[in-house]
C-alpha positions, 0 to 999 in steps of 0.5 A: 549258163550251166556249170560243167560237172565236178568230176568230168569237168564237162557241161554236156555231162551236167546237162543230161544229169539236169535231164535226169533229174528229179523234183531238184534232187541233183546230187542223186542224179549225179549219183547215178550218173557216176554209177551208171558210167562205172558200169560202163567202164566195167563191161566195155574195158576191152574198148579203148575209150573211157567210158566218157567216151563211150557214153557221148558215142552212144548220144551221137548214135541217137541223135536225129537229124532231122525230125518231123513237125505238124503243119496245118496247110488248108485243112489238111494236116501235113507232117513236115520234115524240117531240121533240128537245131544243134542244141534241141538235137542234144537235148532230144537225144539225151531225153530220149536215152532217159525215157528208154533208161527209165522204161527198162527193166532190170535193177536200178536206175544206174544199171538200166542207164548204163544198159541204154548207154551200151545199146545206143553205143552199139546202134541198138535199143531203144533210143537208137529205134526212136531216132531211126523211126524219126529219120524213116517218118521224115523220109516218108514225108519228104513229099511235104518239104516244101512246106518248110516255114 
């Protein structure tokens, strides 16, 4: 069970912070997190969502839908295209905007992270390919379907 944040009162807000998370230091993610949506606020104001908003458009831009999986069948090794599960496809989101937030250059975490937010918001950067590479790996080997288990 987990608690939704203080400030937005929202358990997908607390499960990405979970995710961003370091060695249990919780209050320093929130910190970042809270700065990071700042930003986003600030450079996105001509939008007319919050910058809540923003950020759970950007993780909807970046969550896959399907992803591939490897089946041994008879020797070969297969990939399989099988479905995500709704709570895996949020968490798979939400890790991927934080392994591209963290790859990235520029100042702190916070800045980087809003950056992400507003190039997975916009269907650009780094995570928004990472899920459009999944799709076109699943579509590639749609042959191998029937695999399914």
């Amino acid at each position: 069970m987990i608690l939704p944040d203080p400030v937005y009162n929202d358990q997908k807000v607390s499960k990405f912070v979970n995710h961003l998370m370091y060695d249990g230091k919780k209050n320093t993610s929130y910190k970042i997190f809270y700065h990071a949506l700042e930003l986003v606020g600030e450079k996105m104001a001509k939008e007319e969502k919050s910058a809540l908003e923003i950020w759970k458009q950007a993780l909807d831009n970046i969550t896959p839908q399907v992803e591939v999986k490897s089946r041994r069948i008879g020797g070969a090794t297969f990939q399989v295209p099988t479905e995500i599960r709704p709570d895996r496809k949020e968490s798979v989101s939400m890790k991927n905007m934080i392994i591209y937030a963290r790859k990235r250059g520029g100042k702190s975490m916070a800045e980087r992270l809003a950056a992400e937010i507003m190039d997975a918001y916009n269907s650009q950067g780094g995570a928004f390919k990472r899920k459009e590479d999944m799709h076109r790996m699943a579509e590639a080997n749609r042959a191998f379907a029937h695999f399914r288990f």
